[in-house]
C-alpha positions, 0 to 999 in steps of 0.5 A: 186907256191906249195902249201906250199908256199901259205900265209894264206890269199891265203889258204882261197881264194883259198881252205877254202872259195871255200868249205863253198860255195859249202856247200851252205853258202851265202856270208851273212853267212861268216864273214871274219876276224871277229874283235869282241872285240875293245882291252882291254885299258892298263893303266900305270902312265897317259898314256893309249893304245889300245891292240889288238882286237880279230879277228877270220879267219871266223865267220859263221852265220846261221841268221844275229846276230846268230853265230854258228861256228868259222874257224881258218885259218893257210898256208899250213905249218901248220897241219890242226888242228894248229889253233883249240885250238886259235878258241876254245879260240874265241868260247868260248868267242862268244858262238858258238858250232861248231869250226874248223880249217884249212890249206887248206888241210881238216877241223878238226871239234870240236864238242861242242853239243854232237851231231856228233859221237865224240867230235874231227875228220878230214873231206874233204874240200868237206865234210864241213857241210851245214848251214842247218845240223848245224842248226838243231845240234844247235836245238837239243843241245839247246832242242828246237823244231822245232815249236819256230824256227820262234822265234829263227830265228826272228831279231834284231832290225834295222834301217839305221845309227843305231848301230849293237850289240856287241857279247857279247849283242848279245848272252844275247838276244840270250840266253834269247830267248832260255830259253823262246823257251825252255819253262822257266818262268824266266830268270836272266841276269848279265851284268855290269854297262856300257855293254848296258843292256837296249840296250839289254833287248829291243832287247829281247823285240822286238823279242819276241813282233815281234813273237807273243809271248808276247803281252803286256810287264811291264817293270820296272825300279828304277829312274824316269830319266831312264824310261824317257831315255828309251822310248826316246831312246831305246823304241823308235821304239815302236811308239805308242805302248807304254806309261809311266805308271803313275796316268794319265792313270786312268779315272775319274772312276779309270779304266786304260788305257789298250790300250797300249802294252809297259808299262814302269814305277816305281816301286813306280808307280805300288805298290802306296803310303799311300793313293793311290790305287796299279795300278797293280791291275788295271790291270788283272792278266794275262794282261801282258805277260812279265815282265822286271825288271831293276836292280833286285839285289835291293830287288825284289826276296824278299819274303817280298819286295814291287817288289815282289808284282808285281811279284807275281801278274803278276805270269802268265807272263814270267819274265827278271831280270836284273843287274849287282850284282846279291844279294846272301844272306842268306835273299835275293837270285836273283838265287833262284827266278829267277834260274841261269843267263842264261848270264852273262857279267863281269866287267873283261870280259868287260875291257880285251875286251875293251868295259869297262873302266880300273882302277887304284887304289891309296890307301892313308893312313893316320896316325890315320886311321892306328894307330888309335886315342886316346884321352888324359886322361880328353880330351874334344871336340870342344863343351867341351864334354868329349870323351870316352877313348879308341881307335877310328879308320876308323870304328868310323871315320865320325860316332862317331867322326869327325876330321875336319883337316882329312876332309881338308886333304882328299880334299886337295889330292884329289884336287891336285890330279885333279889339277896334269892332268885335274881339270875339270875330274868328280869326285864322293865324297863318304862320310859316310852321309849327314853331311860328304858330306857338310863337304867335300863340304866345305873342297873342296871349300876352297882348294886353288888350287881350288879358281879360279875354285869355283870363276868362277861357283860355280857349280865346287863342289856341294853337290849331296845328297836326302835332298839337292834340288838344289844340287839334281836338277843339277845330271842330269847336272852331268850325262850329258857328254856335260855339264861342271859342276858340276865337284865334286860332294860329296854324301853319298848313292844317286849316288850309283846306277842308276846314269849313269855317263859316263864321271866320271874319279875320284871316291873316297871312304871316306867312309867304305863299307862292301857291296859287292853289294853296291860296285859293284855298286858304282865302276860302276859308273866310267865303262863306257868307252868315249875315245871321251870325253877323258875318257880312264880309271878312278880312285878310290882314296881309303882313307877308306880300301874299296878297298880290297873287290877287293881280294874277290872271289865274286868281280867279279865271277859268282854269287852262291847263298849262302848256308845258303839261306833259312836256317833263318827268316830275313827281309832282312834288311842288307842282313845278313852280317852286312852290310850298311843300304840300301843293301837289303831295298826295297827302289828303290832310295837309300837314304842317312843317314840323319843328326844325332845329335845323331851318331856324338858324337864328333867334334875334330879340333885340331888333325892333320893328314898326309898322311903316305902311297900312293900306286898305282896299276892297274886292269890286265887282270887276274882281280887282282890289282898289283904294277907293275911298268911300267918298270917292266910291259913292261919288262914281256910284251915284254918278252912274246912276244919276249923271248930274244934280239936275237929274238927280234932284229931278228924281227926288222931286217927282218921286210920290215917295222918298223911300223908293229913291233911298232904296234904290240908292241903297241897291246900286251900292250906295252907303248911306249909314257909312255917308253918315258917319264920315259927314255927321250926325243928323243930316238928312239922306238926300244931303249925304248925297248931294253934299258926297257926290254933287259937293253940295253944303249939308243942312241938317234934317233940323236946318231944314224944318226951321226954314219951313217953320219960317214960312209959316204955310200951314195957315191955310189949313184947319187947327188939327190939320195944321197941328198934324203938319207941325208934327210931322214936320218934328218927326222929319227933324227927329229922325228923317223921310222916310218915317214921315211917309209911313203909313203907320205914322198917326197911330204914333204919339203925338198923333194919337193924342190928336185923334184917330188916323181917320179922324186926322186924314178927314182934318184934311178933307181926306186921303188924297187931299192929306197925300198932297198936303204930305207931298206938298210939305216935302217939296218945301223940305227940299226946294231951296236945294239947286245946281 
């Protein structure tokens, strides 16, 4: 066999792998056919299917969790450098300085440090550099000496059964790492809500308290639960190394406990209330040699804030902020503090590679919150107060006036919304404050539809808000992904962030939000992916307009400080764009607008409101909201794969198995279950597709075999044979291709009954002639289809 009749695989077996190990890699360093993303969910109408992971021909590591180059593989009928610019697109996406591509015949080297003679040139299969030569590019493109190398080369931490990082966790640490081998102070790191940060920042914590480099590490968070979750779960290896920093570390002396290497605490902890003394300052200056700090976007880079008092104070010790909104104002700036993100992972990033949950959007709206509302000449409210004329809209909606017919009406949709799948979905509430959220706890009690549901746990729809006790005391139930209730819960400002809702599949926004740090924040509520628990994508109902702030360019780019930061005195109390109250505050908890007398001026119950417009659109993988139906979407899909039914059918038709294609199809982001539910039952895939995308006429899978059963071609063929063929050509009646192409299918009735697999694949003279009779069944199936 000539070389260029090799496959790939053969390629790498017998050139490209024989030529990294006579470079001196370790079977450890290679990874072949390396799958790094799980593939982005697609969402159409109620159906969602996995896309297509990324997967690279080799990825080469130096140590274990650093790699450093990419091999992209193609046969000998390709040129050498075919496959650079596919491994650039993965380079890209993991990092690694160091790419090449190969058809067996030579190396073609793309250089990203800077640091050989050009940027691209070809080099000998016998010429691949060593782990070692790109090592010590990899050190001098970073610019850090030799002297950090047993920190830079230090591993993650492992145990048996436990989980291995995923690449984008594991360039955050590895990034963190070198910008403290590199000699910087403080570091930023932008992750989204759901990407695992506090999996991370342990990690960067381990390597550098393993190393020597720190000895005592300040790790700060803002919500007491977390604290408590972290040194269970994440912290855990630390053993007796760490503690909770709270008052019971003081002895009756009011000297602290100092024995301990971890601390893990509130902020409130460190500065103290009225009255208590600031236990940072219990400590030496230079105690702490790192500093972390969760959540950092909540008012910690504030010149005036509370956090920054602890910043300030522990000013000798390398500092880690964490977040997934970064705050650039004009008052407050994360950037300017603690310099460019030396990592940042993106919601985007996150869901086009699977790790994060999809969305699609409803947009409802309503009569009055289009047109606005205005009273009659002498109108008068429920308590008989004359209301102001003038034009009243969503601005003044739950603020100024409430319309107690529009609140019914927001639960009665969002209710039959649940009701339409899965009422038991977790669902979030956001409303204008406390008084809103009763009022929806209310309308959402009394919805019909969910009668039976309150009646069997009043549980089923809870107010979830700061002043509310009972209602606060079951937001650990909500959170928890094995407890049923609460399923609703209606809240103002307290779930908006640092609450870790995994299972959240609804979110509605009733209320308006200018914030785009709030947001953020509150979108995160539902990014967390849990196919286990049936959690493939959420969706936010948007009653209040909030959901045009996704057209913003800030949504979901790189974070830029802003230009007029520094520029003017503020305290930063509304991050100088009139936003809601908590953005920029320093409180750690966020709180929820209190029950005004004063703010609601009018209560009007008569006005009735309709529902005038729904629109429904989904987050593509070029991170923007579009309409695109399902037919629509799978007709510019399939197009993009297969550029005309010719080469479409072409594909089928050559294909030994029809499985592959559906695969395939599947993996480029094609939906068939959601294909058939919108053309009809019983239709073959390959119809569903041809009949979407090619505006071909569907036959059923049952029109199909009848027309083959015309032909009566199964004559040539033995009695048991012909029997065989009758009834596989059943089996594709009854339920489709792919079953007939199982290997498992002549151990299933009415195969069984005929004889023994062996028995039935000698009827046909044996295997390969029974693969051609199966193949030539198939053909006829399909042959009659045409452009």
């Amino acid at each position: 066999m000539s070389k260029k009749e090799l496959s790939e695989a053969d390629i790498c077996d017998q050139y490209i792998t024989p030529a990294l190990h006579q470079a001196g890699w370790k079977r450890s360093q290679i990874r072949r056919e390396l799958s790094f993303t799980d593939g982005p969910m697609i969402v159409r109408g109620p159906i969602a299917a996995r896309g297509a992971r990324k997967r690279a021909d080799y990825v080469l590591f130096h140590h274990t969790n650093q790699p450093i180059a990419v091999i992209e593989a193609k046969d000998n009928k390709h040129s050498v450098n075919a496959g650079i610019q596919q491994a650039l697109g993965y380079a890209d996406t993991l990092g690694t300085p160091f790419v090449f591509s190969s058809n067996g015949d030579a190396f073609l080297l793309h250089d990203r440090t800077g640091t050989y003679g050009s940027i691209e040139r070809e080099i000998s299969l016998e010429s691949f550099p060593s782990p070692e030569e790109l090592w010590q590019r990899y050190l001098q493109w970073q610019q850090i000496s030799l002297e950090k190398e047993d920190l830079l080369t230090s591993q993650f931490y492992t145990k048996v059964g436990g989980k291995n990082p995923r690449y984008y966790q594991q360039l955050a640490v590895n990034r963190t790492i070198e910008a403290v081998a590199r000699g910087q102070r403080r570091c930023l790191l932008v992750m989204a809500t759901g990407a695992g940060k506090t999996y991370t920042v342990f990690n960067i914590i381990w390597r550098l308290w393993k190393t020597g480099t720190v000895k005592r590490v300040l790790f700060l968070a803002d919500r007491n639960s977390l604290i408590d979750q972290t040194i269970t779960n994440d912290f855990e290896p630390f053993g007796d190394k760490k503690t909770k920093l709270t008052r019971r570390l003081l002895d009756e002396n009011g000297r602290i406990n100092t024995s301990y290497e971890v601390y893990l605490g509130l902020y409130q902890a460190i500065i103290g209330n009225e009255g208590q003394d600031n236990l940072c300052e219990k400590f030496d200056r230079d105690f702490f040699d790192l500093v972390v700090i969760d959540e950092c976007h909540r008012g910690s880079a504030a010149d005036d804030s509370s956090w920054r008092q602890v910043l300030d104070y522990f000013s000798t010790a390398i500092q880690v902020g964490l977040t997934a909104t970064p705050k650039e104002t004009k008052y407050v700036s994360n950037i300017d503090y603690f310099g460019e993100p030396v990592y940042t992972y993106s919601l985007r990033q996150g869901i086009e590679d699977g790790f994060l949950a999809p969305f699609k959007v409803v947009r409802v709206s309503l009569d009055k919150d289009l047109d606005g509302w205005q009273p009659e000449t002498g109108e008068v409210d429920d308590q008989g107060q004359l209301i102001e004329d003038r034009i009243y809209n969503l601005r003044d909606y739950d603020r100024t006036i409430k319309f107690n017919r529009r609140t019914e009406l927001v639960a009665q949709y969002v209710s039959e919304f649940l009701h339409d799948g899965n009422p038991m979905r977790k669902t979030i509430v956001f409303c204008e404050d406390i008084d809103h959220a009763q009022r929806m706890r209310n309308a959402l009690m009394n919805v019909d539809a969910n009668r039976e549901l309150v009646q069997k746990d009043r549980r089923y729809v809870m107010q979830i808000t700061g002043d509310e006790k009972e209602g606060k005391a079951q937001l650990d139930h909500f959170i928890n992904p094995n407890e049923i209730y609460p399923v609703i819960a209606t809240t103002s400002k307290l779930m908006t962030t640092g609450v870790d809702a995994q299972t959240c599949q609804v979110i509605v926004l009733e209320r308006r939000i200018q914030s785009m740090t709030e947001f953020k924040q509150i979108i995160g509520r539902g990014t967390r992916l849990r196919p286990d628990y049936g959690k493939n994508y959420f969706t936010i109902i948007d009653f209040r307009g909030a959901t045009s702030l996704f057209k913003d360019e800030d949504w979901d780019g790189p974070p830029f400080q802003n230009e007029d930061f520094g520029q003017e005195q503020g305290d930063g109390s509304n991050g100088g764009s009139g936003t809601d109250s908590t953005d920029g505050t320093d409180a750690i908890q966020p709180v929820d607008p209190p029950i005004s007398g004063e703010r609601i001026k009018y209560t009007v119950s008569h006005q009735e409101f309709q529902v005038v417009q729904e629109q429904v659109s989904y987050y593509d993988k070029n991170g923007e909201l579009t309409t695109e139906s399902l037919r629509d979407y799978t007709r510019r899909t399939v197009i993009e794969a297969y550029t005309s039914l010719n080469q479409f059918l072409t594909k089928w038709n050559e294909s030994d198995r029809k499985a592959a294609i559906l695969q395939e199809l599947q993996e480029q982001g094609v939906l068939l279950e959601a294909l058939e539910a919108m053309v009809g039952q019983g239709y073959d895939p390959f119809d569903l597709v041809c009949h979407v995308a090619f505006n071909q006429p569907p036959l059923t899978r049952r029109e199909r075999a009848e027309q083959v059963k015309k032909r009566d071609v199964f004559t040539k063929y033995g009695e048991t044979a012909k029997l065989v063929l009758e009834g596989l050509l059943e089996k594709y009646a009854d339920q489709g291709i792919t079953s007939i192409e199982s290997t498992q299918i002549l151990q299933l009735a009415p195969f069984s009954g005929l004889g023994t697999p062996v028995e039935l694949v000698t009827s046909f003279g044996g295997k390969r002639q029974y693969q051609a009779a199966l193949q030539e069944l198939e053909q006829m199936l399909y042959e009659k289809t045409s452009a």
